[in-house]
C-alpha positions as CSV (number, residue, x, y, z in Angstrom):
1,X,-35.1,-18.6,10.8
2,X,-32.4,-19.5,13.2
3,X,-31.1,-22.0,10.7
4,X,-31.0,-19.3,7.8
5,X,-29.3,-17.1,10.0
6,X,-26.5,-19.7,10.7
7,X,-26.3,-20.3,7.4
8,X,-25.7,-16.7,6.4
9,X,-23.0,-16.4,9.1
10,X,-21.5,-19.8,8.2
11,X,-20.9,-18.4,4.4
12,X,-20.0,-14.9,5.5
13,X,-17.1,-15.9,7.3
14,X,-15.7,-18.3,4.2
15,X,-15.8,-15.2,2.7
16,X,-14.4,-12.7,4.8
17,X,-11.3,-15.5,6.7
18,X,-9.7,-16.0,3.7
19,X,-9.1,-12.1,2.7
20,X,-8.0,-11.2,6.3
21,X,-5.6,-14.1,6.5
22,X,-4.1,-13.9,3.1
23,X,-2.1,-10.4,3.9
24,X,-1.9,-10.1,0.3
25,X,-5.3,-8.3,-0.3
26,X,-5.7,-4.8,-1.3
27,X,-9.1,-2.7,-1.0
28,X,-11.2,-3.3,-3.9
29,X,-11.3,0.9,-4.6
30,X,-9.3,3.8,-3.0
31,X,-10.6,7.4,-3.6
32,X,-12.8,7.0,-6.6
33,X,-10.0,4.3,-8.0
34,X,-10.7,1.0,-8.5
35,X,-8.7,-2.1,-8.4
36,X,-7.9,-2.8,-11.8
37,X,-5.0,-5.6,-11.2
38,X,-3.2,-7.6,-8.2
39,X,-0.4,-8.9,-8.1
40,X,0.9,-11.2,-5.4
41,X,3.7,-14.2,-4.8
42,X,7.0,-14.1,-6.4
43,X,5.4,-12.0,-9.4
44,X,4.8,-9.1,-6.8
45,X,8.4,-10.1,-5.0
46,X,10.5,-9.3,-8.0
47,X,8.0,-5.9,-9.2
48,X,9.2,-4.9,-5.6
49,X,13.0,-5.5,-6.3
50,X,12.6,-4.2,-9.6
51,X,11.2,-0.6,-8.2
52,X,14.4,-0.6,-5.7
53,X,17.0,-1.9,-8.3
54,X,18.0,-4.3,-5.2
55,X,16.9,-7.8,-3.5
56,X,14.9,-6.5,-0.6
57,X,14.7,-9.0,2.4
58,X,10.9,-8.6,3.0
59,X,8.6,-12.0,4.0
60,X,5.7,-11.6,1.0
61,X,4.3,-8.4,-1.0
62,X,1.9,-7.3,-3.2
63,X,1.2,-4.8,-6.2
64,X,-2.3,-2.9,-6.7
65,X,-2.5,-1.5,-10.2
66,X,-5.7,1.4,-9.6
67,X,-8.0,2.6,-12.4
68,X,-10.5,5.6,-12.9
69,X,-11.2,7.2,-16.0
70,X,-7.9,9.0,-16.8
71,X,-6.6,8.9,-13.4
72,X,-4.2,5.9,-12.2
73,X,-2.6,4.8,-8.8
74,X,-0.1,2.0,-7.6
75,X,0.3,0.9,-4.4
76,X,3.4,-1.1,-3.4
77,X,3.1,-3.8,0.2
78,X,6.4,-5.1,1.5
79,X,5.1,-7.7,4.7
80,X,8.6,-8.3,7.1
81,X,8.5,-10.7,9.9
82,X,8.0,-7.8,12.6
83,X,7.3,-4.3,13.5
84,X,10.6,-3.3,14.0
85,X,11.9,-4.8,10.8
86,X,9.0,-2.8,8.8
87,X,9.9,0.7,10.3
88,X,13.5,0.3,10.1
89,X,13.2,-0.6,6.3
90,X,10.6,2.7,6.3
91,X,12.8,4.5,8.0
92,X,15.8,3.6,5.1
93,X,13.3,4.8,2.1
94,X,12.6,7.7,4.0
95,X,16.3,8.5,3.7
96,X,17.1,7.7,-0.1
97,X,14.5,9.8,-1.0
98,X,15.7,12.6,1.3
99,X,19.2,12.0,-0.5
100,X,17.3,11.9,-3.9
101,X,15.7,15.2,-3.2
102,X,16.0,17.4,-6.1
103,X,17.4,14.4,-8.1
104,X,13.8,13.1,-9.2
105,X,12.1,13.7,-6.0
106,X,11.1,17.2,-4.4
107,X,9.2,18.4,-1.5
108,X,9.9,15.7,0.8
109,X,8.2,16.0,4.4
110,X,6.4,13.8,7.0
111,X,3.0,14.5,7.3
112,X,-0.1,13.0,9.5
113,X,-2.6,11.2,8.0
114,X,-5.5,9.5,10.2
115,X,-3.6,9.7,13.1
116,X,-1.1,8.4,11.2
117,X,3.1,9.3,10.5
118,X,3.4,9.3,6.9
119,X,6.3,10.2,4.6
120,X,5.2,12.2,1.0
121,X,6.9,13.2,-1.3
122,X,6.5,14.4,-5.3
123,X,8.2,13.2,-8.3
124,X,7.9,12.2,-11.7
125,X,4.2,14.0,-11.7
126,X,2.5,12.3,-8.8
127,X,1.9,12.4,-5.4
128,X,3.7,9.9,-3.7
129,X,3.2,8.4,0.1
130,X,4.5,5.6,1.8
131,X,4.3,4.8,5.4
132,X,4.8,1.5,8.2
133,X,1.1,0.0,9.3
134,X,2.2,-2.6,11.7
135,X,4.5,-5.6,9.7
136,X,3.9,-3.6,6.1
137,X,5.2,-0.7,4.3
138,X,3.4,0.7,1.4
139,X,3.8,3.0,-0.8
140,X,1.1,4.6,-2.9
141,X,1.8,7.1,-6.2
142,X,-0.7,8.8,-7.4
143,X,-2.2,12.3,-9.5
144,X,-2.1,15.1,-7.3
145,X,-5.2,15.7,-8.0
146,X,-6.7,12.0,-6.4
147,X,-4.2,12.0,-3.5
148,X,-5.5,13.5,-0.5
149,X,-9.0,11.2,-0.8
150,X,-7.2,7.9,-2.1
151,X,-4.3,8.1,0.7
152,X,-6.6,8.4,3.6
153,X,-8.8,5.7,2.0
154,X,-5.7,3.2,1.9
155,X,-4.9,4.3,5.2
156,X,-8.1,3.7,6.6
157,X,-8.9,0.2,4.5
158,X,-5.2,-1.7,4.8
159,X,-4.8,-3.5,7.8
């Protein structure tokens, strides 16, 4: 038995190394969403750019496309080399969409979220959140109606 259970613990952590070491792993569902598509590497790099109509000096990213019946959700990941570097760049979205407000985006406040300091705001019909969790930003948009559930499960689930 002992060998069996080394065996299991041996193949368990192949597994689970890789996804924690990666940083370019979303959860596999958020709310009642599912992953549908992930994109990572320089195909996620320039989707990023693409969103901010600029070159954004961030270390690596990823894209999570989310799927549930009629219901759909994106998340956005910009990794930078440090803490600081994350919430400063947080801090500068949190300001062009202040200076957007009316303009595309409406009903911008910081709220708290599993303990959590996160910026929402509403636009284009969805819910939109993005907040710092350690190196990363993300962003999240979402329907209204999906957005309290799904933002506290990517909270909770993103490292």
């Amino acid at each position: 038995m002992t060998v069996f259970r080394s065996l299991l613990f041996g193949l368990s952590l192949l597994l689970v190394i890789p996804a924690l070491t990666r940083g370019d792993s979303l959860p596999q569902s958020i709310g009642s969403l599912r992953l549908e598509q992930l994109q990572v590497g320089e195909e996620a790099r320039q989707e990023i750019d693409r969103l901010h109509g600029k070159h954004l000096n961030f270390r690596k990213g990823c894209v999570g496309t989310y799927v549930g019946g009629d219901t759909k959700a994106k998340v956005w990941v910009s990794e930078y080399d440090s803490e600081v570097e994350a919430a400063k760049a947080n801090e500068r979205m949190a300001q062009e969409i202040q200076a957007m407000e009316g303009n595309g985006f409406w009903h911008f406040r910081e709220i708290s979220i599993s303990e959590m300091s996160v910026n929402f705001v509403m636009g284009q019909g969805q819910a939109h959140y993005f907040f710092q969790k350690g190196k990363r930003v993300i962003w999240l948009t979402v329907d209204p109606s999906e957005a309290s559930e799904t933002v506290t499960d990517l909270i909770d689930q993103v490292p």
